[in-house]
N, C-alpha and C positions, 0 to 999 in steps of 0.2 A: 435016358433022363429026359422027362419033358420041358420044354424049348417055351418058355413063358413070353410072348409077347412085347418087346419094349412100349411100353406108354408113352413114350414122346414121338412115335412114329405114327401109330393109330389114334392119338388124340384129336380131336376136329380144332382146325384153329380156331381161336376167339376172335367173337364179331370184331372187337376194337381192342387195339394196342392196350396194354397192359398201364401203361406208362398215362392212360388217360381215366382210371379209374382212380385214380388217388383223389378225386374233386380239382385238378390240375387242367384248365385251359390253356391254348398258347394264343396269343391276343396279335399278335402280329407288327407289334412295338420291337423297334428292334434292343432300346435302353428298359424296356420291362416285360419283357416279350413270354413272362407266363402270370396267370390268375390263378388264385387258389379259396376255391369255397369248400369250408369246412362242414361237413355231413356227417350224420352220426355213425353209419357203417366205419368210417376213419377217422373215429374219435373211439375213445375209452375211458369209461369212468367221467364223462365231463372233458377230457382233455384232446385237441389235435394229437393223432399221433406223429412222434417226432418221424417215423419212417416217410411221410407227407411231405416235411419237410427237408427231408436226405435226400427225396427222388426231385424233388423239387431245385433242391442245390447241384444236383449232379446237373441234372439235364442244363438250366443256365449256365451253369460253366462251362460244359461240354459245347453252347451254343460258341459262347465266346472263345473259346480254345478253338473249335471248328475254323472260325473267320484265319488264326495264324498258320493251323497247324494243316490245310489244305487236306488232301486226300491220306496222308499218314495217319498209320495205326492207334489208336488210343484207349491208353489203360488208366482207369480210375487209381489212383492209389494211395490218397490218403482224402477223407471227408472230415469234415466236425461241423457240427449246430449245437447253438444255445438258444433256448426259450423261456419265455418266462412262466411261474409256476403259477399261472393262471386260463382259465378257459379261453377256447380261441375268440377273435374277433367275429364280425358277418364275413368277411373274405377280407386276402390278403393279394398283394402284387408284389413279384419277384424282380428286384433289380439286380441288374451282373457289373462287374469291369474286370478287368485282368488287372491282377498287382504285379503278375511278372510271368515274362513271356521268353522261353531258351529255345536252340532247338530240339533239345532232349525235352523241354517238361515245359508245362505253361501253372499255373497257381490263379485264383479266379480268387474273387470276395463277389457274393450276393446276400444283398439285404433284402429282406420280408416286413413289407408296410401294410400295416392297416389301409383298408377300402371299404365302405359301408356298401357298396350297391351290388355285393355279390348274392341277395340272395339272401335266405334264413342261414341261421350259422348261431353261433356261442353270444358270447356276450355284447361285444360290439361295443364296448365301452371306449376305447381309445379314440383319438381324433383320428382323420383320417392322413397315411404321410408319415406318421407317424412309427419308427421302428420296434417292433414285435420279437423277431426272430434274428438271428443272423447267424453266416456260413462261409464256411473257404471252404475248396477242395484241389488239389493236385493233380494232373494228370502228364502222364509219360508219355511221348512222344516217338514213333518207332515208322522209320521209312516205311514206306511200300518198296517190295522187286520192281528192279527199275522196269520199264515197258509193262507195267500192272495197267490196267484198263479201267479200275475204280477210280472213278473224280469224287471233285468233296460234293459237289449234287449229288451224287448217287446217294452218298449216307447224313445227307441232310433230312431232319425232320420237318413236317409239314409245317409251311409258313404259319399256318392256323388251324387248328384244332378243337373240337368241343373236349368237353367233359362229359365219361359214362359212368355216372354210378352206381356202385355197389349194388345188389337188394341184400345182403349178405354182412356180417363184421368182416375186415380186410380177412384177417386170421386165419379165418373161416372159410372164404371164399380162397385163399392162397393153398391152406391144407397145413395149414401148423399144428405139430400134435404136441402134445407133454407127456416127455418121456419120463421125468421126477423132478417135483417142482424144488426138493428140499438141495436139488445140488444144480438147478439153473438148466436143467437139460432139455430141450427142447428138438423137434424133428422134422425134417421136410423133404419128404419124396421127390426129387423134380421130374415134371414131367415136362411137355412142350409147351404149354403157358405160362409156364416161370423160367424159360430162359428166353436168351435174346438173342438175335441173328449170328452169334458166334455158336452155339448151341452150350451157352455155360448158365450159370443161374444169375438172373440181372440184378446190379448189384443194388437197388433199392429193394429188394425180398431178401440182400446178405442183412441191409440193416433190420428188416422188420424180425429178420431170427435174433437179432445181437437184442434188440429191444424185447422180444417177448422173453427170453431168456431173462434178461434182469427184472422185467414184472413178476415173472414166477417164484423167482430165487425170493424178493423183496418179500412178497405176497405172504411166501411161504414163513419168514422168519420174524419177518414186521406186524403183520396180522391186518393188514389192512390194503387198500386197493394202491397201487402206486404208477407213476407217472414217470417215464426219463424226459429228461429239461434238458441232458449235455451228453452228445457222442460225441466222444474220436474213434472213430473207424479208419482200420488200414486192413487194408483188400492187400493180400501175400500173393496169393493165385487164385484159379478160377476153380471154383466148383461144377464137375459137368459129369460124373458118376451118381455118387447121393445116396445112400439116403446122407441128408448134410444134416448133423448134431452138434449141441452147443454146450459147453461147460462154462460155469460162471462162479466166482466166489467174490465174495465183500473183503475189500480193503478197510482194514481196520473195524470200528466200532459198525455194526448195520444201521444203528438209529442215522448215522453220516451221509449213510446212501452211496457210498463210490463202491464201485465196480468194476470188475476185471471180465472179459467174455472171450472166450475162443470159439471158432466153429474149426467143424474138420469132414474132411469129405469120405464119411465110411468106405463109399466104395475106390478110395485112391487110396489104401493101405495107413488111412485117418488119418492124411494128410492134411497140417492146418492149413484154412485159407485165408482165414481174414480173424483179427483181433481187435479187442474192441478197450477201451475205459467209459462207463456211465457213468453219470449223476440219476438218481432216481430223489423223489420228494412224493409223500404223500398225493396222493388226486382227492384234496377233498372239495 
């Protein structure tokens, strides 16, 4: 039998972290310590994608969890954002705090304010300060083996960072494919540029599958271009086989827009990893 290659071994890494293509600066504030300018590659239909705004929340909470949880392990495991059902601002700024800190799990709130000086971007209407978006996320907390040699510098991100964008829609540049738009199915090979130093699939590419997954399903049953406004994401486990496929069915009436999403990692014997609830709304 011929021995095909893994594509995550022979892949060239990518110029810049992945994590810096969502139009996501990190400004080196430590109370607002990322920018966020909205560009059309990461927008759809008129609207930010909300997956912008998930990597956006992970990473500030994960800052702030960093500062408690020292050099131990950490797992993402439950996200939400809500936006509102209109085009983005010119750029936005990301604030963090911790609501509650154990030593099993830390819980973060970050808020997304309007900022006029990032730049071309949406509409730009709001004052600047002004709340746009907002997000909690969860993360689990797991020692390191004692005598481990990892400090939290080693797995700190850069004090400051640019932003590299797209030439490409996110989607597109990621490799999402539509496996049948009529039952939410959606597809994604991982290769070495969508996963992250664990070698699993980083969990801002879990949400853009939970999200394309409800645009398709919407798309397909609604008849027109739709937007999600509201994830809860829960990360079960890791995706690190793939190809990773999504199932998605409407909660009640479709014109309501809520949403159910699973994804599952074909090649771990389709084992779920992560689950989702949307809100989806017209993009018009």
């Amino acid at each position: 039998m011929e021995t095909k290659p893994d594509p995550r071994s022979s892949e060239v890494e990518p110029a810049a972290p992945f994590y810096t293509r969502y139009g996501i600066a990190r400004t080196g504030e430590r109370e607002a310590p990322l920018a966020i300018t909205p560009y059309p590659e990461v927008c759809r239909a008129g609207r930010l994608r909300m997956t912008v705004l998930a990597a956006a929340v992970d990473i500030v909470g994960s800052l702030f969890t960093r500062e408690r949880a020292g050099n131990d392990i950490l797992f993402t495991t439950d996200l939400s954002v809500r936006m509102p059902r209109t085009p983005p601002p010119q750029g936005l700024v990301a604030r963090g705090r911790i609501l509650r800190s154990g030593r099993t799990g830390v819980t973060t709130a970050v808020a997304l304010e309007t900022r006029s000086d990032a730049g071309t971007g949406g509409a730009g209407a709001a004052r600047d300060g002004a709340a746009w978006a907002y997000g909690e996320t969860s993360f689990a907390r797991v020692a390191r083996a004692e005598g481990a040699s990892v400090t939290a510098a080693d797995l700190a991100l850069p004090n400051v960072f640019a932003s590299n964008p797209l030439a490409q829609p996110l989607e597109d540049e990621v490799g999402v494919g539509v496996v049948d738009a009529a039952r939410g199915e959606v597809e994604l090979v991982l290769r070495r540029a969508v996963l992250n130093r664990e070698a699993t699939l980083q969990g801002a590419l879990v949400a853009l599958l939970v999200e394309r997954a409800g645009e398709v399903l919407g798309e397909s049953r609604l008849g027109e271009p739709q937007s999600v406004v509201g994830l809860d994401l829960r990360y079960l486990t890791t995706a690190k086989v793939g190809p990773v496929r999504s199932r998605a069915f409407f909660l009640g009436d479709p014109a309501d827009g809520v949403l159910r999403v699973e994804l599952r990692d074909c090649g771990r014997e389709d084992r779920v990893t992560a689950t989702a609830f949307l809100q989806i709304a017209p993009a018009r």
